[in-house]
VEXLO-52982 format. One record per residue (C-alpha): residue number from 1; x, y, z. Coordinates in steps of 0.001 Angstrom, whole numbers, plus 500000, padded with zeros to 6 digits. Layout:
N
+------+--------+--------+--------+
| doza |      x |      y |      z |
+------+--------+--------+--------+
|  NUM |      X |      Y |      Z |
...
+------+--------+--------+--------+
This chain:
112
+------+--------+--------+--------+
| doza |      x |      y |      z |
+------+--------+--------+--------+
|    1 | 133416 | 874898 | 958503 |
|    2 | 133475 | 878495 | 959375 |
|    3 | 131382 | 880700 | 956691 |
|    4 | 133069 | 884630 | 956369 |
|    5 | 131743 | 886850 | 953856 |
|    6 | 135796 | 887426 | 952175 |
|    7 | 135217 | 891383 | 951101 |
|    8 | 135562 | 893133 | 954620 |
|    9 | 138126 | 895812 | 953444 |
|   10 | 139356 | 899088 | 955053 |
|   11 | 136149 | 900053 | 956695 |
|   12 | 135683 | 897031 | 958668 |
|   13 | 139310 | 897598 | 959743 |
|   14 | 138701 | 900783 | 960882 |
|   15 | 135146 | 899928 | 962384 |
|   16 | 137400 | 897537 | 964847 |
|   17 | 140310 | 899991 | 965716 |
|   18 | 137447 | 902536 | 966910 |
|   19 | 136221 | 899870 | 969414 |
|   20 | 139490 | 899789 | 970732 |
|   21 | 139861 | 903189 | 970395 |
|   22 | 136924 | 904933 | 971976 |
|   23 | 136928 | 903050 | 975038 |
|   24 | 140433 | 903849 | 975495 |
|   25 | 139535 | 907640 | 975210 |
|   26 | 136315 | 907576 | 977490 |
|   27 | 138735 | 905580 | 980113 |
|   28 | 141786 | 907950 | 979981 |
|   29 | 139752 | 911250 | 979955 |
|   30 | 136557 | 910344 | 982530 |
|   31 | 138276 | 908013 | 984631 |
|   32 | 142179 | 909121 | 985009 |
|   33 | 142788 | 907846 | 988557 |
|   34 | 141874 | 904209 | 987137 |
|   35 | 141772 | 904321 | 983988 |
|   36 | 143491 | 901319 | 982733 |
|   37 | 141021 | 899165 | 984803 |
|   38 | 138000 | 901040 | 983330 |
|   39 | 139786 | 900049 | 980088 |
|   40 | 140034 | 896328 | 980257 |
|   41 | 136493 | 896511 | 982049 |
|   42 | 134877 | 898238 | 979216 |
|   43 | 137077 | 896456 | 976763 |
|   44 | 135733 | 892689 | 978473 |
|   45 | 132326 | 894362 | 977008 |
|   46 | 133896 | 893470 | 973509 |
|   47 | 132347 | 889596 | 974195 |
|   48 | 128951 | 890782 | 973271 |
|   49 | 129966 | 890481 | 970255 |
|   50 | 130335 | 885982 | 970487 |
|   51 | 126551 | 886180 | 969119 |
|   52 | 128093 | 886729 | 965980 |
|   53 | 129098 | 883452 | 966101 |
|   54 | 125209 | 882352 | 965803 |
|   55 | 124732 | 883979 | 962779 |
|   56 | 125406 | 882620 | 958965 |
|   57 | 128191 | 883245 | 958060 |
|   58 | 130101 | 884723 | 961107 |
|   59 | 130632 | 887763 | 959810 |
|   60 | 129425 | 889812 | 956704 |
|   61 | 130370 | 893317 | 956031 |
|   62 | 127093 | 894348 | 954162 |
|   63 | 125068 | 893149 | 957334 |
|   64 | 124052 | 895378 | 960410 |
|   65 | 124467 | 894125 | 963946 |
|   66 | 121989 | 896238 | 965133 |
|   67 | 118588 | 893985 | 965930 |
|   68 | 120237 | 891450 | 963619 |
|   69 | 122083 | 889538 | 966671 |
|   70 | 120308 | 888479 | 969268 |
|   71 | 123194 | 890812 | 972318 |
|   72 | 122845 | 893482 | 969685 |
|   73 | 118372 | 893970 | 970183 |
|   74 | 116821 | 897596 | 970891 |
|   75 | 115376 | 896049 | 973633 |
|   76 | 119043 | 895123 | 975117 |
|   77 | 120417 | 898873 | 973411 |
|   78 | 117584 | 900473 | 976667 |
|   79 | 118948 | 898017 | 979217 |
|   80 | 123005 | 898601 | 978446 |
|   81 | 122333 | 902778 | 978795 |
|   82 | 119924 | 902062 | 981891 |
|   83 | 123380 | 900009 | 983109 |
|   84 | 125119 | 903440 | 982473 |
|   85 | 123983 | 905200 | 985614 |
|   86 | 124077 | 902134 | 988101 |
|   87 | 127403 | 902814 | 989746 |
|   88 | 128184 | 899149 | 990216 |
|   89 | 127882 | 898627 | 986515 |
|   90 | 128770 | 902041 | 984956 |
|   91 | 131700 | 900823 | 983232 |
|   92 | 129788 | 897575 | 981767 |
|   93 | 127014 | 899622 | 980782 |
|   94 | 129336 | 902421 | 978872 |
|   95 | 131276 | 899555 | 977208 |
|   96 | 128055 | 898146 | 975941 |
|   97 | 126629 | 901458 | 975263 |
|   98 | 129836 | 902519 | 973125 |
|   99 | 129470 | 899198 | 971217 |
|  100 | 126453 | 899714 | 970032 |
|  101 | 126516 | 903181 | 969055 |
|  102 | 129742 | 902153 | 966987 |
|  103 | 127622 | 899257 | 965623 |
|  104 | 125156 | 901948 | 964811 |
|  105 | 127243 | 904486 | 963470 |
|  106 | 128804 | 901951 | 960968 |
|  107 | 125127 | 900580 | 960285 |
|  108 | 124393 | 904027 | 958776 |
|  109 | 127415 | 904351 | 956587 |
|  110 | 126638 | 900881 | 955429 |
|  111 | 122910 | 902673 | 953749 |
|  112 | 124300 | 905674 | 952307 |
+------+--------+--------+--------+
C-alpha cells in the first residue's frame, strides 16, 4: 500500500507549478527558435524525481529531497551543472540543475 504523508497543502502545490513553470520560462526566453522542444526536454528531467518512490512514505512535505534521495545527492547536484555546459546535454543538465535548486529553495523555506 502506498504510504503519503496527507498534510501537503498550498506550498507543495505551488513547489510543483514552479517546476513546470521555470523550465517553461528558461525555454521560451534562452531558447526561442526551439523552445517547445527545450521544454519537453527539460521537462523529461522531471523523472528524477521516481527515487521518491524508494523512500517511506512516497512523499512527505516536512522532508527535504536534497541528499535525502538517492537522484537528489550533492555529489549528483556537481555532475547535473557540469552537464550544463556540454552542448549535447545542456538542456538535460539545466532541467536537472533547475530541479534541484527548486528542491533547494523549498528545502530552506521548509527550516525557517
Amino acid at each position: 500500500m502506498l504510504d503519503i504523508d496527507c498534510c501537503s497543502g498550498q506550498d507543495s502545490m505551488f513547489h510543483l507549478f514552479l517546476h513546470f513553470l521555470v523550465p517553461l520560462l528558461v525555454a521560451y526566453l534562452c531558447f526561442t527558435k526551439n523552445w517547445k522542444v527545450a521544454y519537453v526536454i527539460m521537462m523529461s528531467t522531471m523523472l528524477v524525481d521516481l527515487d521518491h518512490l524508494l523512500a517511506t512514505p512516497i512523499y512527505s512535505p516536512t522532508r527535504c529531497s536534497i541528499g535525502f534521495h538517492p537522484l537528489h545527492q550533492p555529489g549528483l547536484i556537481i555532475l547535473y551543472l557540469v552537464l550544463c555546459f556540454v552542448p549535447k546535454t545542456r538542456l538535460v543538465g539545466l532541467g536537472l540543475s533547475i530541479h534541484m535548486a527548486l528542491d533547494a529553495i523549498d528545502c530552506q523555506f521548509m527550516t525557517s
